[in-house]
DSSP file (Angstrom, degrees, kcal/mol; ACC not computed):
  #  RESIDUE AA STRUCTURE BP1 BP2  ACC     N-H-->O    O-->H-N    N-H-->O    O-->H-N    TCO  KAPPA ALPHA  PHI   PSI    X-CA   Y-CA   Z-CA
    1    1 A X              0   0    0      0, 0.0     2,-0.1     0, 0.0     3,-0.1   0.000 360.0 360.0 360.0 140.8   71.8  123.8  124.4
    2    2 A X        -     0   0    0      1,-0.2     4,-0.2     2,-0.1     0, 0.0  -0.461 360.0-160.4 -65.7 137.4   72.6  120.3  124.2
    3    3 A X  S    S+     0   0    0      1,-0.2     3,-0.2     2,-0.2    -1,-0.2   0.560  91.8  54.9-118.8 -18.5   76.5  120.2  125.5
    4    4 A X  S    S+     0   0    0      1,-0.2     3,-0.3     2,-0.1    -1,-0.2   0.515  99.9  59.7 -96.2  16.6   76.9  116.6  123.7
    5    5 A X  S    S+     0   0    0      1,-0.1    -1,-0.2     3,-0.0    -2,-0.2   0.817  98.8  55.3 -75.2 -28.2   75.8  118.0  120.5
    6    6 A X  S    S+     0   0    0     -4,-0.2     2,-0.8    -3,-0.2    -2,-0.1   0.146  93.8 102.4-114.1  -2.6   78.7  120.6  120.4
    7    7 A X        -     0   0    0     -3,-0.3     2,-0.4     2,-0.1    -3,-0.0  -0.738  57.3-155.4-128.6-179.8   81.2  117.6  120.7
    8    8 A X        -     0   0    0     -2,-0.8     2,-0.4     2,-0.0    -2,-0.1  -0.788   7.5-158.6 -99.7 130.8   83.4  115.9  118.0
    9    9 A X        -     0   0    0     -2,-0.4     2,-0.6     2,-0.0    -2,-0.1  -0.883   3.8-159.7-119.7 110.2   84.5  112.5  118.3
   10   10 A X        +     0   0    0     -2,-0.4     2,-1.0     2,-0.0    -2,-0.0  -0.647   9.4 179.7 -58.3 103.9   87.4  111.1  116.5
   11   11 A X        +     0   0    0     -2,-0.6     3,-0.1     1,-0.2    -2,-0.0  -0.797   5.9 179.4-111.4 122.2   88.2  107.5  115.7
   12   12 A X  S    S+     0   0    0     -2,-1.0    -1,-0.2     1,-0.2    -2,-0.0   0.868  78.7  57.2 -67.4 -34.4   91.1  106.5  114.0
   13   13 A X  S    S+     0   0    0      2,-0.0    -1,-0.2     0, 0.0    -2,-0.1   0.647  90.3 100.0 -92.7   3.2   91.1  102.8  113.8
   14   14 A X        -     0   0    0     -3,-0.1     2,-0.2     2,-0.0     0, 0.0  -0.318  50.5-179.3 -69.0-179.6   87.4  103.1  111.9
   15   15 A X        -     0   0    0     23,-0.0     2,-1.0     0, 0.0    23,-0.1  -0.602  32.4-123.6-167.7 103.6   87.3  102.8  108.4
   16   16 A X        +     0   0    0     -2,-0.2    22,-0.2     1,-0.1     4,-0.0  -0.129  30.7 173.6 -30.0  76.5   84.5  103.0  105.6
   17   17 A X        +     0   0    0     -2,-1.0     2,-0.3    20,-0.1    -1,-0.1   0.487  55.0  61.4 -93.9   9.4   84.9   99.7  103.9
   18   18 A X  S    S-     0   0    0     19,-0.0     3,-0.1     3,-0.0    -1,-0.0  -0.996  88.0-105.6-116.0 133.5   81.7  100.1  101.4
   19   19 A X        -     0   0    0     -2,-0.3     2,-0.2     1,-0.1    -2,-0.1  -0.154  42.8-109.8 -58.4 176.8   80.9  102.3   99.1
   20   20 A X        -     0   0    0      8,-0.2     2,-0.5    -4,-0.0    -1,-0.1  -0.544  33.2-148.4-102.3-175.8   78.4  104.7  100.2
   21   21 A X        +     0   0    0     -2,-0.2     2,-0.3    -3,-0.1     3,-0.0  -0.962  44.3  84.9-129.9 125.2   75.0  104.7   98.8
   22   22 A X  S    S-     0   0    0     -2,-0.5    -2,-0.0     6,-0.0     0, 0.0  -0.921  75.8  -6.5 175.6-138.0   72.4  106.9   98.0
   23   23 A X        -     0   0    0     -2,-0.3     0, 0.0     1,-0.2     0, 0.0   0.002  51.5-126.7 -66.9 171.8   71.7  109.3   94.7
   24   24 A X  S    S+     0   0    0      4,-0.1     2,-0.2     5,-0.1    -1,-0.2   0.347  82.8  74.9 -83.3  25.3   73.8  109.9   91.9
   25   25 A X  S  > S-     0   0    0      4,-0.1     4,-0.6     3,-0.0     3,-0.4  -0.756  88.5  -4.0-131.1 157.9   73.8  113.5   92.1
   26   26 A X  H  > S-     0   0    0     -2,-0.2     4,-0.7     1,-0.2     5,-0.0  -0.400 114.3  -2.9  77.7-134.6   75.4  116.1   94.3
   27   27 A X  H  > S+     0   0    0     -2,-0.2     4,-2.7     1,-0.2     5,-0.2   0.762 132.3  51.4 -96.9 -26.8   77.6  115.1   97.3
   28   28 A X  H  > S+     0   0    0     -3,-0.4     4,-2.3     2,-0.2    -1,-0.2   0.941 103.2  51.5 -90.0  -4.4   77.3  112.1   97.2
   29   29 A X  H  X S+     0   0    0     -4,-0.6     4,-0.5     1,-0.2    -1,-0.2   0.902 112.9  53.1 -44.4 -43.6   78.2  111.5   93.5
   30   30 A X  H  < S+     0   0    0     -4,-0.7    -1,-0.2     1,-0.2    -2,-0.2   0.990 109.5  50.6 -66.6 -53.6   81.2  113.5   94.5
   31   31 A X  H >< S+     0   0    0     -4,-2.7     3,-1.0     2,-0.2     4,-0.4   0.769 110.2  47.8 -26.3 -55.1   81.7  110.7   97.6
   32   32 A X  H >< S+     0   0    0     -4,-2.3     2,-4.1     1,-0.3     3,-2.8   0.923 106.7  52.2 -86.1 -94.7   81.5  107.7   95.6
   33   33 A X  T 3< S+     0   0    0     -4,-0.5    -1,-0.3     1,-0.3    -2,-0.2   0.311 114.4  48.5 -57.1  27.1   84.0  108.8   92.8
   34   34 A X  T <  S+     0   0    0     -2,-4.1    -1,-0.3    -3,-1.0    -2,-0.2   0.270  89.9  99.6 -97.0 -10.8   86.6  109.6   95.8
   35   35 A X    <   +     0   0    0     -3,-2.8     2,-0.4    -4,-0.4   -16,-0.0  -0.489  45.7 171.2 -59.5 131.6   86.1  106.4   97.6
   36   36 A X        -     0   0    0     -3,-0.0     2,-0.1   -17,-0.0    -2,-0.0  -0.866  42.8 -98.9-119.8 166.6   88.7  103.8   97.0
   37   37 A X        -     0   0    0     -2,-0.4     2,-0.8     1,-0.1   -20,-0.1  -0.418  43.8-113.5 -56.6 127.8   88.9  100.6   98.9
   38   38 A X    >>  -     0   0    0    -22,-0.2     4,-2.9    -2,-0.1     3,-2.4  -0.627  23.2-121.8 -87.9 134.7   91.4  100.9  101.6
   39   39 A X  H 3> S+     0   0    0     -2,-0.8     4,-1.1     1,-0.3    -1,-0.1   0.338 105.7  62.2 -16.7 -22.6   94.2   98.7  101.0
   40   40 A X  H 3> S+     0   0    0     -2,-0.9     4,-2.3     2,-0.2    -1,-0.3   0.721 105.3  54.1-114.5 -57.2   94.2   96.6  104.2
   41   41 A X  H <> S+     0   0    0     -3,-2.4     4,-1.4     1,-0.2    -2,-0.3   0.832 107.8  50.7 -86.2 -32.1   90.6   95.4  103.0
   42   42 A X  H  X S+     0   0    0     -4,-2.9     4,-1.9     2,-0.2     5,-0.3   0.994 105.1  53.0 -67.5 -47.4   91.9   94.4   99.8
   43   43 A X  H  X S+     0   0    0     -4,-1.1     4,-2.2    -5,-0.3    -2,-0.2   0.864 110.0  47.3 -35.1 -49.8   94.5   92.5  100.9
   44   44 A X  H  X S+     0   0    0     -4,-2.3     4,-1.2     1,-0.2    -1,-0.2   0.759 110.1  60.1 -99.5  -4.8   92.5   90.5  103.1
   45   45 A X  H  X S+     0   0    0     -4,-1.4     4,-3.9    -5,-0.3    -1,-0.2   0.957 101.5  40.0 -15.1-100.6   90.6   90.2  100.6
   46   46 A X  H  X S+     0   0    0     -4,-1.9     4,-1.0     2,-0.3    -2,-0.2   0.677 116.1  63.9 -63.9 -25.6   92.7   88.6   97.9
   47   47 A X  H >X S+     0   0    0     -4,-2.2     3,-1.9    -5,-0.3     4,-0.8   0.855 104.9  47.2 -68.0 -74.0   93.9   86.4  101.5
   48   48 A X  H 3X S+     0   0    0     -4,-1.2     4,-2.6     1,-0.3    -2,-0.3   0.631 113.5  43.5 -63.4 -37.8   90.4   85.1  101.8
   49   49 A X  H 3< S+     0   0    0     -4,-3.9    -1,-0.3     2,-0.2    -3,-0.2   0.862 113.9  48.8 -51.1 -42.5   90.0   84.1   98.1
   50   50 A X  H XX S+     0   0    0     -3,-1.9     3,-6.3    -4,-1.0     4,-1.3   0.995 114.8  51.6 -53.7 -77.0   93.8   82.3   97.7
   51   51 A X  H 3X S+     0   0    0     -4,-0.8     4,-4.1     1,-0.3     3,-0.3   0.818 115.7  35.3 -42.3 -48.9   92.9   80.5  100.9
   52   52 A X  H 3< S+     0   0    0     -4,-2.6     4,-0.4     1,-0.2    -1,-0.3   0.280 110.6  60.2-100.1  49.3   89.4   79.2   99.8
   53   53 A X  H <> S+     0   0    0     -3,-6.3     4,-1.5     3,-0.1    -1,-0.2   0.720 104.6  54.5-107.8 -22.9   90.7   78.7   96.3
   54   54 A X  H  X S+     0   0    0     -4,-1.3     4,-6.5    -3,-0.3     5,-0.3   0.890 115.6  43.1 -35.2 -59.3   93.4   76.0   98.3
   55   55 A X  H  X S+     0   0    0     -4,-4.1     4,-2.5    -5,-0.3     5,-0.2   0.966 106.0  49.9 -67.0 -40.5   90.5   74.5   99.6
   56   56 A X  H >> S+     0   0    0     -4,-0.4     4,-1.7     2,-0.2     3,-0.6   0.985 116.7  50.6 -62.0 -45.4   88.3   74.3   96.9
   57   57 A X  H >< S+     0   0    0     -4,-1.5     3,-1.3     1,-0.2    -2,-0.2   0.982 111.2  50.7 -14.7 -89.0   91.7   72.7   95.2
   58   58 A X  H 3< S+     0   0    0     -4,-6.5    -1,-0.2     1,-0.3    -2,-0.2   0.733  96.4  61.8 -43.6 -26.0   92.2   70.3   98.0
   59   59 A X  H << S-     0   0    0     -4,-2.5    -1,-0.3    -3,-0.6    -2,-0.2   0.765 114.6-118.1 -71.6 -33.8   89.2   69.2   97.9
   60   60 A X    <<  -     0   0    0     -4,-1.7     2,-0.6    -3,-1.3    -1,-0.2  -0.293  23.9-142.7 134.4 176.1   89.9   67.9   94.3
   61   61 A X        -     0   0    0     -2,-0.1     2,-0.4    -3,-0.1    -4,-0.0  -0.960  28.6 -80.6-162.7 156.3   88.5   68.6   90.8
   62   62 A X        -     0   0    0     -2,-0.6     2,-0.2     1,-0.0    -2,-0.0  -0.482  41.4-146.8 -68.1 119.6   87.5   66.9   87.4
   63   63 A X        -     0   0    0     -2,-0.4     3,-0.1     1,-0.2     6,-0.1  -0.493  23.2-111.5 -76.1 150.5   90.5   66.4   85.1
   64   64 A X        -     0   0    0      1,-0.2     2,-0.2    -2,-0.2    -1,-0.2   0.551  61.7 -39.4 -57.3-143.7   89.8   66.7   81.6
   65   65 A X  S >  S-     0   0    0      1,-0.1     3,-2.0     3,-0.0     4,-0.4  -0.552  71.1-101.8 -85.4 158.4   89.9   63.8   79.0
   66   66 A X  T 3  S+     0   0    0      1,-0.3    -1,-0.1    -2,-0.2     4,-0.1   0.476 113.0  66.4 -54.9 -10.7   92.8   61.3   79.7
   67   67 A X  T 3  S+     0   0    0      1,-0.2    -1,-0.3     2,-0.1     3,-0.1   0.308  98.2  45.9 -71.6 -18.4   94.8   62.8   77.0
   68   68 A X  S X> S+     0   0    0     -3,-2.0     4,-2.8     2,-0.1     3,-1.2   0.263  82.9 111.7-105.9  -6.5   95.3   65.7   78.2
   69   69 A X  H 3>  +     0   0    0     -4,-0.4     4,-1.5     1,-0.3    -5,-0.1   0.635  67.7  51.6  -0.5 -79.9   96.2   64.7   81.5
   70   70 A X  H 3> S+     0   0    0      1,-0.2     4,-2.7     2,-0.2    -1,-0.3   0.707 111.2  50.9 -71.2 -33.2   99.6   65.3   82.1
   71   71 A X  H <> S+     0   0    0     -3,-1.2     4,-1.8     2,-0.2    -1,-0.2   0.899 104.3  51.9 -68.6 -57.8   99.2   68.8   81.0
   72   72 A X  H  X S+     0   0    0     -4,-2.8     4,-1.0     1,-0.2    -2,-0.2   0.896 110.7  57.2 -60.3 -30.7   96.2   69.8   83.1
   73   73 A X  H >X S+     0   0    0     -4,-1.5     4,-1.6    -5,-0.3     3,-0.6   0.915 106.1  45.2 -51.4 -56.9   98.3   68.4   86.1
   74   74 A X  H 3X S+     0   0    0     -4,-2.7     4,-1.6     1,-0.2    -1,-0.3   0.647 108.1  53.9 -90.7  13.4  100.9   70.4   85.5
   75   75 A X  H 3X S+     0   0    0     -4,-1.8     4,-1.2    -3,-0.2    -2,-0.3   0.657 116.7  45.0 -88.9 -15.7   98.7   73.7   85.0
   76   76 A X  H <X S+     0   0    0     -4,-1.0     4,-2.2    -3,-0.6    -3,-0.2   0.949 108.6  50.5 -78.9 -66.7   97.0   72.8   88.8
   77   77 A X  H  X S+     0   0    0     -4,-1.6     4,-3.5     1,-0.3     5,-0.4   0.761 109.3  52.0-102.4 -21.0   99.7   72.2   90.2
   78   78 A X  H  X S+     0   0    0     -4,-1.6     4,-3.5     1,-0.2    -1,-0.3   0.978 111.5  52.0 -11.3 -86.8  101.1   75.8   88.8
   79   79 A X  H  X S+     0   0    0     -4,-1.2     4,-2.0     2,-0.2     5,-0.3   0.837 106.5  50.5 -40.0 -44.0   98.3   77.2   90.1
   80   80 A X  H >X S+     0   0    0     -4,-2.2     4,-4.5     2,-0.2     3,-0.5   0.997 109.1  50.0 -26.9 -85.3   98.8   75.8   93.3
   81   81 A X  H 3X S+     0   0    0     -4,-3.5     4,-2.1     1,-0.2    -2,-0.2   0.857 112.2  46.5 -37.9 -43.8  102.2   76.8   93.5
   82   82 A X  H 3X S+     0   0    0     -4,-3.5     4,-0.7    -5,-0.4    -1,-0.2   0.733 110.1  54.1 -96.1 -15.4  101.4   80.6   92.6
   83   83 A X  H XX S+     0   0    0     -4,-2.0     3,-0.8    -3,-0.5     4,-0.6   0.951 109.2  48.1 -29.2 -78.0   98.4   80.8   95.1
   84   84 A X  H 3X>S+     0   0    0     -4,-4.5     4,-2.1     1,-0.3     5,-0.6   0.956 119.4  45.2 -58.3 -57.2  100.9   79.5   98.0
   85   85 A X  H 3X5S+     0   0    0     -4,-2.1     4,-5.7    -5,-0.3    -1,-0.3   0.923 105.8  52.8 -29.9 -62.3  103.1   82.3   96.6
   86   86 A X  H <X5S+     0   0    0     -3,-0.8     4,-2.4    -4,-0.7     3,-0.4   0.925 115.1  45.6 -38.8 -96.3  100.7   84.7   96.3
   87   87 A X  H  X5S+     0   0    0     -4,-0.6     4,-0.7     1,-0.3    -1,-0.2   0.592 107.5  51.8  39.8 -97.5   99.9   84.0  100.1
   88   88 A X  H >X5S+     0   0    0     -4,-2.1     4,-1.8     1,-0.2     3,-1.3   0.924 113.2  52.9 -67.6 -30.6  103.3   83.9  101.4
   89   89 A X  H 3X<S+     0   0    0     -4,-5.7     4,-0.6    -5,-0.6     5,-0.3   0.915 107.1  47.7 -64.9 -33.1  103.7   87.6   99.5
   90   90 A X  H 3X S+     0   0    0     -4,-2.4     4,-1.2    -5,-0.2    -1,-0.3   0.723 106.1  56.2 -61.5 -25.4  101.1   89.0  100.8
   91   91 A X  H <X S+     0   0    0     -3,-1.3     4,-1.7    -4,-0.7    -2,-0.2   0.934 114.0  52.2 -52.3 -56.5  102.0   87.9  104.6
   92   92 A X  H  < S+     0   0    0     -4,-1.8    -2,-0.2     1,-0.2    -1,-0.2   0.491 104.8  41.0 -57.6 -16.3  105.0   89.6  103.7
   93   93 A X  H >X S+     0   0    0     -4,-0.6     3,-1.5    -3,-0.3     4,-0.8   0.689 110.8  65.4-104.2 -27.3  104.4   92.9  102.5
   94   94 A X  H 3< S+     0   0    0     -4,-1.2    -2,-0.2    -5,-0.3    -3,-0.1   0.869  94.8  60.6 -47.0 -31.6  101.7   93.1  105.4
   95   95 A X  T 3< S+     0   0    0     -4,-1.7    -1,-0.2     1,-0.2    -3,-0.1   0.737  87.0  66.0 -76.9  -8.8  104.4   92.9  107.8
   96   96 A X  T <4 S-     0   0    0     -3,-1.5    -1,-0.2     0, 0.0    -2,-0.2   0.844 106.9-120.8 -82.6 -33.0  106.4   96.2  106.8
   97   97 A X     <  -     0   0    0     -4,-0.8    -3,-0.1    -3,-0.1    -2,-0.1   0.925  37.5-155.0  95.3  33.9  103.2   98.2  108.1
   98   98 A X        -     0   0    0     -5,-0.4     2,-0.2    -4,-0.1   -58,-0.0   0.202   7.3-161.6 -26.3 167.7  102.1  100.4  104.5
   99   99 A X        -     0   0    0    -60,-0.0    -1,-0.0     2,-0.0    -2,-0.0  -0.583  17.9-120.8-170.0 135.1  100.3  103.2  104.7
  100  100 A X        -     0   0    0     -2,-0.2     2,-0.5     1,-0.1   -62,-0.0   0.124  26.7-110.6 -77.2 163.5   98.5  104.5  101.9
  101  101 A X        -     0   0    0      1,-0.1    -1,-0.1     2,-0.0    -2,-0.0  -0.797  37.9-105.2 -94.9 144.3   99.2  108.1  100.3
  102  102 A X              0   0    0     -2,-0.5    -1,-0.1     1,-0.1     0, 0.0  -0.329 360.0 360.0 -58.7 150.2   96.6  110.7  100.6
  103  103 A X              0   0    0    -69,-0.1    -1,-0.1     0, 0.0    -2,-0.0   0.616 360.0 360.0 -78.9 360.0   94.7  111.3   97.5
């Protein structure tokens, strides 16, 4: 008998961060409707979108007709403002250290 068949290895810091794939039937139906996204990968998520939603921002965009101007301005620069929010809140609840409830 194989003595590294027989042994178990345990990693903590992996983590499934796709669902899995294969048929809809069976165990793995059962898999995929327990899966959620862990938390950690959503967050950095929802970082990596704010950040390149800054850039694409910075980089500029077409303002409407001239009439409207002043108005679309201050709805970017809203949006601005509540991305960089967004941001700093998320730096900030990252730093307390979560940890998610069992299901």
């Amino acid at each position: 008998m194989n003595s590294r068949s027989t042994q178990r290895i345990e990693e903590d810091d992996c983590q499934l961060v796709l669902p899995l794939s294969g048929p809809s039937y069976g165990p793995f139906a059962i898999a995929k409707r327990r899966w959620r996204k862990p938390l950690d990968a959503i967050l950095s998520q929802v970082v990596a979108n704010s950040e390149n939603l800054l850039v694409r921002l910075r980089l500029g965009v077409y303002a409407p007709a001239e009439g409207d101007l002043p108005e679309a301005r201050a709805r970017f620069t809203d949006l601005w403002r509540a991305t960089e929010a967004q941001l700093a809140a998320i730096e900030a609840f990252q730093e307390v250290g979560w940890r998610e409830q069992a299901r």
